[in-house]
C-alpha positions in Angstrom: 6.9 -19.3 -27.6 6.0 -18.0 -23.9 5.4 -14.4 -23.4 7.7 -13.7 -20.1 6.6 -10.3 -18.6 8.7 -9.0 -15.9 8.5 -5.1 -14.0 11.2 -3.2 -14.2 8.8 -0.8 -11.5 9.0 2.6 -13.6 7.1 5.3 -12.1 6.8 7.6 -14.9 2.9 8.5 -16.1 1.6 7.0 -13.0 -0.9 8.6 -10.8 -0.8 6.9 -7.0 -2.8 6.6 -4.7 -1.9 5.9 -0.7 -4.1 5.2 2.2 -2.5 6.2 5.6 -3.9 5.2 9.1 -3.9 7.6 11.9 -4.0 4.7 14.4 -0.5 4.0 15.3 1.0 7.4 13.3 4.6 6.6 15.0 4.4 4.1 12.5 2.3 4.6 9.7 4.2 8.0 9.4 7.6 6.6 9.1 5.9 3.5 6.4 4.7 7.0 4.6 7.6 8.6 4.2 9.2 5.5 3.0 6.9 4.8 0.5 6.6 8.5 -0.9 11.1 8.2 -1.4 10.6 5.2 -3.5 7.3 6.8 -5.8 9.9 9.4 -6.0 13.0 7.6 -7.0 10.4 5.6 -9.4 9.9 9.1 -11.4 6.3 9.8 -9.8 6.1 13.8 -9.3 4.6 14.9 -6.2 1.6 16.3 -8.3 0.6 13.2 -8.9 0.0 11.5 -5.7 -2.3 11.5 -3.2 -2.3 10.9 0.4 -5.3 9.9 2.1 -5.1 9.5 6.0 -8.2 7.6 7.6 -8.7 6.5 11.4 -7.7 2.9 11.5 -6.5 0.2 9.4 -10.2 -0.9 9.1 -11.0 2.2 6.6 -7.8 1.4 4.0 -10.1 -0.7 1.8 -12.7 2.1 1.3 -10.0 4.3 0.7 -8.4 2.8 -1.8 -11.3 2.1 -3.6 -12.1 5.7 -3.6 -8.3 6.3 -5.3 -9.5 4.1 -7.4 -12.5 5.8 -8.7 -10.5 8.6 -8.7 -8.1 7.6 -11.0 -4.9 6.2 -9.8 -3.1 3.1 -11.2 -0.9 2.5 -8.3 -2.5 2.8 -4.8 -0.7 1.8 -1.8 -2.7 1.1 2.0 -0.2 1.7 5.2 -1.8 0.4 8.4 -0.3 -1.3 11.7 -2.5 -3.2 13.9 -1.0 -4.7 17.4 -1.8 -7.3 19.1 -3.8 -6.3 22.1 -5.6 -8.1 25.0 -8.5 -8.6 22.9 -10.2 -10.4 19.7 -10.1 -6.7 18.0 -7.1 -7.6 16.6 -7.8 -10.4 14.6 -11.3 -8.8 13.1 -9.5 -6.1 12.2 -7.1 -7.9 10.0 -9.3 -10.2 8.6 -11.6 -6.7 7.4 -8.8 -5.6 6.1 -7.6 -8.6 4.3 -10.7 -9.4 3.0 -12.0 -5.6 1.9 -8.7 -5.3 0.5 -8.9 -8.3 -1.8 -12.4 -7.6 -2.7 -11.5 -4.0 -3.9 -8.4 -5.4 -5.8 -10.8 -8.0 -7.5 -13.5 -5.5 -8.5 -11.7 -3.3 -9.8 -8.8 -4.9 -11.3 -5.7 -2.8 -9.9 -4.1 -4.1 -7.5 -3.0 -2.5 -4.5 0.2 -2.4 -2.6 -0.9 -4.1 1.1 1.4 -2.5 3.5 -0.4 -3.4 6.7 1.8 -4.4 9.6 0.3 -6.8 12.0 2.6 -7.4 15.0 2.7 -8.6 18.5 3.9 -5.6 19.8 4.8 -2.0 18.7 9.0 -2.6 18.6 8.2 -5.4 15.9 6.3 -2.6 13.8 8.8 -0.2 14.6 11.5 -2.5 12.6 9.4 -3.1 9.8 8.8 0.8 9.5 12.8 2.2 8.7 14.1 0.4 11.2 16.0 -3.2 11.3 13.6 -4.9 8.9 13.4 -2.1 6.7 10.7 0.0 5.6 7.2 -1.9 4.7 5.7 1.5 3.2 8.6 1.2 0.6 8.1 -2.2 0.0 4.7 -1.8 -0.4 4.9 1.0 -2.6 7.2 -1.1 -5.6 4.5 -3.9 -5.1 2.0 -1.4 -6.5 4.2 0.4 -9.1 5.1 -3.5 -10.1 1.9 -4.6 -10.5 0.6 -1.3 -12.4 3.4 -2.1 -15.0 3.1 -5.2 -15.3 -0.9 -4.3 -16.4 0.0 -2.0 -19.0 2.4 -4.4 -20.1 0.1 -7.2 -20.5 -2.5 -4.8 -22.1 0.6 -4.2 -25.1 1.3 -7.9 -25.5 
């Protein structure tokens, strides 16, 4: 027989975690406030998440690990990065990518990557409430999906 586990994304018990960057607030803010709605609507109480807000997309890794150690089963990074005139850009994804991954691998919970990475700001603007929806939301029912579907595995 083959154990099938699927998420149905409940909130309830869970302690989360999210990693905001300053750089770009018109947009990280909005990606925030989208994924705080969906914790909610999830059954996650307000006394049981915490916001971090760190510089730049660059610090979410180190962030989240620290939500981590500090106890949260669901952690959520929110970053946009732009394409600018320069190779910043792609360094600054790649850290990210890669610290991200590392963190996810170390510790076993995975996090919810919610970084934008756009030509230019309208494209993040969509992604953040706007035509494309919100990314922070999306971001945060990966998380919650994967933290249940951890404690589900743990049961079977």
């Amino acid at each position: 027989m083959v154990n099938v586990l699927t998420s149905n994304c409940p909130g309830a018990g869970r302690k989360v975690g999210i990693a905001v960057a300053r750089f770009n607030e018109i947009v990280t803010e909005r990606m925030l406030e989208g994924a705080l709605a969906t914790v909610r609507e999830q059954g996650v109480p307000d006394d049981r998440v915490t916001v971090l807000w760190v510089p730049g997309a660059f610090e979410l890794p180190t962030a989240c690990r620290w939500l981590i150690d500090r106890g949260c089963d669901a952690v959520v990074m929110l970053g946009a990065v732009i394409k600018g005139g320069t190779d910043h850009y792609e360094y600054v994804c790649a850290g990210v990518t890669e610290g991200t991954m590392k963190v996810q691998l170390e510790t076993g919970v995975s996090i919810g990557f919610g970084v934008l990475t756009c030509a230019e700001m309208s494209q993040a603007l969509a992604r953040a409430g706007g035509e494309h929806g919100n990314k922070g939301s999306d971001a945060a029912m990966a998380a919650l999906a994967m933290a249940d579907l951890k404690t589900q595995l743990a049961l079977a």
